[in-house]
Each structure stands twice: as C-alpha cells, then as structure tokens.
Legacy VTK file of the C-alpha trace (Angstrom):
# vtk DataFile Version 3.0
C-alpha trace
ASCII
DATASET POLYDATA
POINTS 359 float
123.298 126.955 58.226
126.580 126.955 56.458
128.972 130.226 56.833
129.795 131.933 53.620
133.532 131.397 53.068
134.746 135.295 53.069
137.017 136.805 49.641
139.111 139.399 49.462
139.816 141.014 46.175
143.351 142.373 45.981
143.159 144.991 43.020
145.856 147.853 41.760
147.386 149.450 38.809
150.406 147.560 36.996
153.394 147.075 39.134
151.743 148.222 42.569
153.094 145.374 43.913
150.020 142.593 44.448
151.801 139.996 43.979
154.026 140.892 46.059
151.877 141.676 48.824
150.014 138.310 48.079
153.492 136.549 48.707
153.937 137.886 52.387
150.407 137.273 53.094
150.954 133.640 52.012
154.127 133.411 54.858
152.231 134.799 56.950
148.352 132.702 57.021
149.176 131.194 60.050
146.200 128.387 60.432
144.454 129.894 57.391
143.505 127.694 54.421
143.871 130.194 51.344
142.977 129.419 47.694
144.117 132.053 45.488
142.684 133.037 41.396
145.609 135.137 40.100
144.523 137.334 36.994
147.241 138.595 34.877
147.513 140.460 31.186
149.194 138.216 29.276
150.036 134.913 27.738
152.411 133.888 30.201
151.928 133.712 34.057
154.362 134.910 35.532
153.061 136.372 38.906
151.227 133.102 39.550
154.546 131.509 39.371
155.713 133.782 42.223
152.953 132.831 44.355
153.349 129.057 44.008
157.172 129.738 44.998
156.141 131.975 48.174
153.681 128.711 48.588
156.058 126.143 48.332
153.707 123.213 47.980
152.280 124.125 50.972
149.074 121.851 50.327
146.851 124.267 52.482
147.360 126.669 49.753
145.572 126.141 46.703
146.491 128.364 43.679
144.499 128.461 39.964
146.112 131.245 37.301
143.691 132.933 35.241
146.152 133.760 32.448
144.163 135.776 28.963
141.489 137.908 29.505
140.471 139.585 32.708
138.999 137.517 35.545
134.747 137.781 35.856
134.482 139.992 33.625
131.365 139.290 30.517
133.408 136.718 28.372
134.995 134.543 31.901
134.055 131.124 31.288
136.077 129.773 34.249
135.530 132.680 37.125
132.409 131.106 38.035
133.454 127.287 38.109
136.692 127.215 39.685
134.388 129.342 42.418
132.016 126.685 42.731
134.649 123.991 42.889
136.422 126.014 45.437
132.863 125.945 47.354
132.488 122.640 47.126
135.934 121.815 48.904
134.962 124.677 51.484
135.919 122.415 54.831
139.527 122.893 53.544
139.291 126.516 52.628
139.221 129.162 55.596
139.880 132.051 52.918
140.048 132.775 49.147
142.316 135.302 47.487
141.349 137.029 44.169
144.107 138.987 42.558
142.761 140.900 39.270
145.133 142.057 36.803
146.274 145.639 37.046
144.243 146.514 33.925
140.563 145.413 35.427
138.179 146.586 37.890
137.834 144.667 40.794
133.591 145.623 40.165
133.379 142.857 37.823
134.404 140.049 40.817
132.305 141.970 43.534
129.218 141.706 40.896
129.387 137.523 40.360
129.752 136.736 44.220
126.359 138.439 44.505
125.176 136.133 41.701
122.617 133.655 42.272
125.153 131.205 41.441
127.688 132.630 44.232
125.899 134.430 46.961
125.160 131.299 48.995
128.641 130.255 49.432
130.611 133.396 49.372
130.527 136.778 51.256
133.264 139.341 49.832
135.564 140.327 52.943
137.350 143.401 51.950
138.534 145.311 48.540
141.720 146.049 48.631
143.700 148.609 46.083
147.248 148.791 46.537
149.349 151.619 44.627
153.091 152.423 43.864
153.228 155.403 46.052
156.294 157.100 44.296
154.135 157.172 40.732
151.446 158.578 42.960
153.022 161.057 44.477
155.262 161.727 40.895
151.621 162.615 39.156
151.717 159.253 37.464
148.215 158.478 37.238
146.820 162.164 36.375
145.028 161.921 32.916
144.426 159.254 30.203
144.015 156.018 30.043
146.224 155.319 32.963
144.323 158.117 35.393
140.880 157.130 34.513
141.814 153.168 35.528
143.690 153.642 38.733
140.627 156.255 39.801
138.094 153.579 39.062
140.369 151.159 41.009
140.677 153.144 43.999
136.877 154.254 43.871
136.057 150.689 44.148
138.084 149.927 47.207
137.917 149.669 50.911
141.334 149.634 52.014
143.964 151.633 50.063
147.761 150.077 50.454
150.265 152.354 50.254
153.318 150.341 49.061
156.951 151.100 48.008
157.005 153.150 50.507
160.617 152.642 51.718
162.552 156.059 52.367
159.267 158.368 52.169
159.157 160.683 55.171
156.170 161.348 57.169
155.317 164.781 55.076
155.489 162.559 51.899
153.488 159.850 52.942
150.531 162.915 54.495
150.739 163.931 50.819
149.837 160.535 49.232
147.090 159.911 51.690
145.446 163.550 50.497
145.906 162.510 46.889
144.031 159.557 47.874
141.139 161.113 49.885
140.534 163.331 47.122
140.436 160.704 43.883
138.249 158.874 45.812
137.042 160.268 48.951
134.934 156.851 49.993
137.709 154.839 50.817
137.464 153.994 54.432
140.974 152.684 55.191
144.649 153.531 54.674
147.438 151.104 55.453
151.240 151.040 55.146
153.151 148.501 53.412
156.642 148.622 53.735
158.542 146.258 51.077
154.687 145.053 50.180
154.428 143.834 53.787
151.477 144.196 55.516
149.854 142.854 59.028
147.430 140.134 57.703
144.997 141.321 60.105
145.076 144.248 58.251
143.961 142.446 55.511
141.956 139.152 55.944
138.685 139.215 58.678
137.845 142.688 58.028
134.169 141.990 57.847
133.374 145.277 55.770
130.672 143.516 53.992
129.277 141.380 56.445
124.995 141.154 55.778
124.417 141.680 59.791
123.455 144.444 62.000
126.241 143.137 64.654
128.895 145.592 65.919
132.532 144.613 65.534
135.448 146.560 65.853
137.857 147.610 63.016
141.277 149.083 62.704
141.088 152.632 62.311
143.370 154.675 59.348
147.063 154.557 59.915
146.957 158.072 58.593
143.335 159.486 59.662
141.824 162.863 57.983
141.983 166.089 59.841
139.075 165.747 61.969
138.179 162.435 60.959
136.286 159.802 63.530
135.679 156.285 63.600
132.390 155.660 61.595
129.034 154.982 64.425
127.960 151.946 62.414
130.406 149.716 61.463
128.108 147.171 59.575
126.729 146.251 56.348
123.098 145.618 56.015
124.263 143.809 52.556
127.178 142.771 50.658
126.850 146.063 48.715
125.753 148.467 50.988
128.428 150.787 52.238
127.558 152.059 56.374
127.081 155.457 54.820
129.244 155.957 51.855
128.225 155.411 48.229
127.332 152.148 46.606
130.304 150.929 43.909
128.695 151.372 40.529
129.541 148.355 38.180
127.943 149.877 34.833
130.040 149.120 31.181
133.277 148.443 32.791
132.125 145.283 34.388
130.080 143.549 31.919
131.265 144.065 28.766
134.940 142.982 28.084
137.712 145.435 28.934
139.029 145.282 25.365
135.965 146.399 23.821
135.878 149.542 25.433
140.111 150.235 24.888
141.933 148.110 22.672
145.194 150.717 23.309
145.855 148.169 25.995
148.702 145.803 24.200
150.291 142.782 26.093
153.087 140.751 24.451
155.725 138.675 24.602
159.140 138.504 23.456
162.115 135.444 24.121
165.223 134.977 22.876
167.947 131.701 22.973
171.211 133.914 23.760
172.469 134.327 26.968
172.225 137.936 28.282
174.275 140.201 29.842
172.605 141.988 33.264
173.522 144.993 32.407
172.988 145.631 29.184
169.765 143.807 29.289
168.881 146.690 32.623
170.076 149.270 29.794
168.033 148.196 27.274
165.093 147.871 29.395
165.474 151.571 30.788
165.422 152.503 27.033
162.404 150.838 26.111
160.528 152.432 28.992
162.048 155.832 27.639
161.181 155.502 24.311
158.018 153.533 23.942
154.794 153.761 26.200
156.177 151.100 28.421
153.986 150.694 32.117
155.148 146.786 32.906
157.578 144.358 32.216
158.063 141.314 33.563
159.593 137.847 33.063
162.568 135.000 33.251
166.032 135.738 31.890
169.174 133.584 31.339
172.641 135.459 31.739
175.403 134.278 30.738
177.466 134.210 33.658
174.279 132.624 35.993
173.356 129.183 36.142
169.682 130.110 37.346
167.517 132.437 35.522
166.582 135.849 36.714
163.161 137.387 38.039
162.952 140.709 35.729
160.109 143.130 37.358
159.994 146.611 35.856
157.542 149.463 36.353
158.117 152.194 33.695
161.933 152.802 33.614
162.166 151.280 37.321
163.895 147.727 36.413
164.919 145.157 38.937
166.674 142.177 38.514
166.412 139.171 41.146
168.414 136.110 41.375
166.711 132.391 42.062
163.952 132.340 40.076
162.891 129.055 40.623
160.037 128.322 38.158
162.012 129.629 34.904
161.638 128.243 31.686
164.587 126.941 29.513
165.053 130.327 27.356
164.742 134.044 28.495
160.695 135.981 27.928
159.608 139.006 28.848
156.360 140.056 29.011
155.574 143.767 28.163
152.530 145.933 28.993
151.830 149.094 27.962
149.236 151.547 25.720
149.232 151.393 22.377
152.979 150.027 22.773
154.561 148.345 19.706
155.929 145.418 19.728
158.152 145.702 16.542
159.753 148.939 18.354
160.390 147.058 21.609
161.878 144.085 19.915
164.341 146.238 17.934
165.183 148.703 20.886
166.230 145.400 22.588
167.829 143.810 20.029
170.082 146.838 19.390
170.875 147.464 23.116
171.588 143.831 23.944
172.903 142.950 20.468
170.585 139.945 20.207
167.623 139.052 18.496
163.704 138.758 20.663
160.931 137.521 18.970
LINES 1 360
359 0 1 2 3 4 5 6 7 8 9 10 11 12 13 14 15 16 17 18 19 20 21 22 23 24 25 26 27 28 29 30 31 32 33 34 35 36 37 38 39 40 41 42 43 44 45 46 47 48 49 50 51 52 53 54 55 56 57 58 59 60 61 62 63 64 65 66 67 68 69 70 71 72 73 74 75 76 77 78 79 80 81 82 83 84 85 86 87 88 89 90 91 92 93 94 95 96 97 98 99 100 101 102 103 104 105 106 107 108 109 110 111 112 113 114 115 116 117 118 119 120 121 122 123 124 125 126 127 128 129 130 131 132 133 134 135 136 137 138 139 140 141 142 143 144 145 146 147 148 149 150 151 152 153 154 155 156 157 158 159 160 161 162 163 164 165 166 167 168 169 170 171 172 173 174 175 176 177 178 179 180 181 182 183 184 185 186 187 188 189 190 191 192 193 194 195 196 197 198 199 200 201 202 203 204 205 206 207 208 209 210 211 212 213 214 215 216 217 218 219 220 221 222 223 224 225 226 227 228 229 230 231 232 233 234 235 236 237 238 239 240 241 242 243 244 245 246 247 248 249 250 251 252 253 254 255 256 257 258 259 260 261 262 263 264 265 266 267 268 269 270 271 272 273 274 275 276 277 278 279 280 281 282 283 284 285 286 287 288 289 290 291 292 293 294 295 296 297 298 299 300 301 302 303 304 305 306 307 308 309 310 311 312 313 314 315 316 317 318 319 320 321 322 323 324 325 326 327 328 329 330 331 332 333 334 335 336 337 338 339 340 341 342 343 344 345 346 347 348 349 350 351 352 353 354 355 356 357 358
C-alpha cells in the first residue's frame, strides 16, 4: 500500500514573513525532497522568486507559483493538477510545501486534499499560521477586514509562528501568546521564530493529522498555558478530526472565490524606467503607507548608484531595502496590497516623493 506523501500548509496575514520562513526551511531539508505551490496576490511573483533563489537549482526542490487568484479555492483550475502531477512523481518527493497568499484561508487547501481526487495520495501534515508579532502585539489585527482574516487564519491552524520576534522580552512575547490563546483558543502549538527561522522539526513530520490510532510523541508549546498539559491522545482518527478540539469549518470562505465575498481587497502594480534614489524611494514608501490604506509592498528596484536591483519588502510603514536581488527584472515594480487602496493616489504620492513617474 502506498504512503500518502504528507503537506504542510504554511498560511499568515500579509508580511508575516512565509516566505521567509519557507526560505530557511529550504536550507535547512536536509535529505528531504520538497515541492513547493507558492500563492501570492498579484500579477507578479515575487515571493516565488525568493524561494527559487533560497533553492538555487537545487533539483530536489521543485517549485510551481500560483500567481492571480487564490490557490484551491472554487475558481483554481490548476490546484488540483499540479497536485496530481506532483503525485505522480511521488518517489522523488519526500514533502510538499503549500504557501497561500496572506489574503486566503488555508480551509480551502485542507478541503481538496480530502477530495476524492486527492485523498489517496496526500495526507495534510500540519497547518501552520505564522504572524508579525509586533502588529500583534500593536492591536493590528483588532477589527475589519484585516481582524476578521487573520482570526480565521489562526482558527484554522495547528501551529502558530511567532515571527519578528527579534528584541521582544520574555513579558512581551507571554503577551502575544495570550492574544493568541484567546482569538483562537484551539491552536495546539506555539513556536518561536527568530529572523523567520525555525527548527524544521518543528515544522515538517508533525503527524497532527495522521488517520491512525498510533501514539507518537510531539513537541510540546514553547510557551505552554498556565496549567496547561500535554494532550492524552495525540492522534487523529481522520484527516479532519482534531484529538479533542473543534473541527475547522470551511463554509463560504472556501468555496466561493475570495473576491466575491470582499472586493475592498486591491492588488496592483506600478514600474517605472528611472533610476531611483534609496532614500527617497524609503521616504516615499513610508508616505504611502501613511496616507493610503497600505498593508504590503513588495518588489525589484533599480538605484541609481547600484548595479543590481534591490529586494523592496514593506509591511505598513515598515520598509526594507535588500541588496542582491538576483531574479530582478530590467526596470523597477512594486507590487502594492492593501483595502480599498487606490492606485491613482499611490502612483502620485510616489511620483511626487521620488520625482518620477510609476505607472
């Protein structure tokens, strides 16, 4: 009888830091055989890019970009088959990788591997939810849109990440772990990620969804509840059932596309020819997020006194720019996210600050 090839699902609002956290887990396989589907909100992938450079034509890692849309959800033509061809290679995959975009549910993936067409030939591993700590713990997430989505995240996960947590002290990090516990009191694992690193074991073989009544151990919660134990049956009788703790309900989110049900989610891009200026380009950015309903931004520039391009990642008015990225294009984009974010204001807040025209 052939062994279901085991998935995790690595899910988390924009900017948490999945792809990062994908990178590091890529350095670190070891023996594994990973394929990875990397979802993103946009026209242009940039965070699969990332990936294939962490990668670096390693040819035991197999990488597929699931750029437009979101990945399994009710209009996904390509979820499905690029599953079944990954199935069909399975003696050169030990582990697959699926990285939704920080606007989905990870519901809609956990749904289709318990398909008819799936089910044989996968076995979902592990959920994991990884969140920008400092937004947490700055009341980020409370209300909206943006609440609503990060709750539903979390409350579909098995494993919360806490990441960016660099220069947090131990009282700080107690408090984001309560935050947790109490949007979504179900989750049955903390872990710490410092600079999105985390202990692939920690991440890959959990076995929380394993359809057997055998006992295995697990890792217990880097931060554990007052009074909390380890749970007495550490099982799954199914790929749904959770030893004790509430099924994940799918319902609308899952089935019907994302956009139907809020189309204040905007994605966009915007490039320009002229060479930038770091600074002013940071300046500009910081403004955008300050004026407009910014959340993400993301993408390849060219400076003017760089030969290479450079990596722009920005989370709200939180902009970092990284030299050598390797798989720029020719001219600078930028790929913004945000709610009901305008495109003609961004584009003119950019072009005034860096005194050149995006389009």
């Amino acid at each position: 009888m052939k062994q279901p090839i085991p998935v995790t699902i690595v899910t988390g609002f924009l900017g948490a830091g999945k792809t990062t956290l994908l990178r590091s887990l890529i350095e670190r396989r070891q023996t594994r055989r990973l394929a990875l589907l990397i979802n993103e909100f946009g026209e242009v992938a940039v965070d699969g890019a990332l990936v294939r450079d962490a990668a670096a034509g390693d040819e035991h890692v197999h990488i597929e970009d699931f750029a437009h849309g979101l990945i399994a959800y009710g209009d996904d033509e390509r979820f499905v088959p690029a599953m079944q061809a990954i199935a069909a290679r399975r003696a050169h995959v030990d582990h697959v990788l699926i990285e939704t975009s920080g606007l989905a549910l990870p519901t809609a993936a956990m749904a289709l591997l318990q398909s008819a067409a799936l089910a044989d030939d996968f076995i979902l591993d592990a959920t994991l939810a990884v969140v920008d700590t400092p937004l947490l713990l700055a009341d980020e997430f409370d209300g909206g849109a943006t609440g609503t989505m990060f709750d539903q995240q979390l409350a579909a996960a098995d494993v919360v990440v806490l990441n960016k947590i660099c220069g947090l002290d131990e009282e700080a990090l107690l408090r984001a772990e309560t935050r947790v516990r109490e949007r979504a009191p179900n989750v049955r694992f903390l872990e710490l990620a410092f600079d999105a690193r985390l202990d692939i074991r920690l991440a890959l073989g959990l076995r929380l969804h394993q359809p057997t009544r055998t006992e295995h151990m697990h890792f217990t919660p880097t931060m554990p509840d007052p009074g909390a134990t380890p749970l007495a049956a550490q099982y799954r009788l199914n790929g749904h059932a959770h030893s004790g703790l509430g099924a994940h309900s799918h319902g609308l989110s899952t089935h019907k596309h994302f956009h139907e049900q809020d189309p204040g989610w905007m994605s966009f891009v915007l490039r320009t020819d002229a060479p930038q200026n770091g600074e002013r380009l940071h300046a500009a950015l910081v403004a955008v997020a300050r004026a407009e309903p910014l959340l993400r931004c993301k993408g390849y520039v060219r400076l003017a006194d760089e030969d290479a391009a450079v990596l722009v990642q920005g989370v709200r008015a939180r902009v970092a720019l990284s030299p050598g990225a390797q798989a720029a294009p020719a001219r600078s984009l930028l790929v913004f996210i945000g709610y009901h974010l305008s495109r003609a204001r961004v584009a003119a807040l950019l072009a005034t600050h860096t005194g050149s025209a995006w389009r």
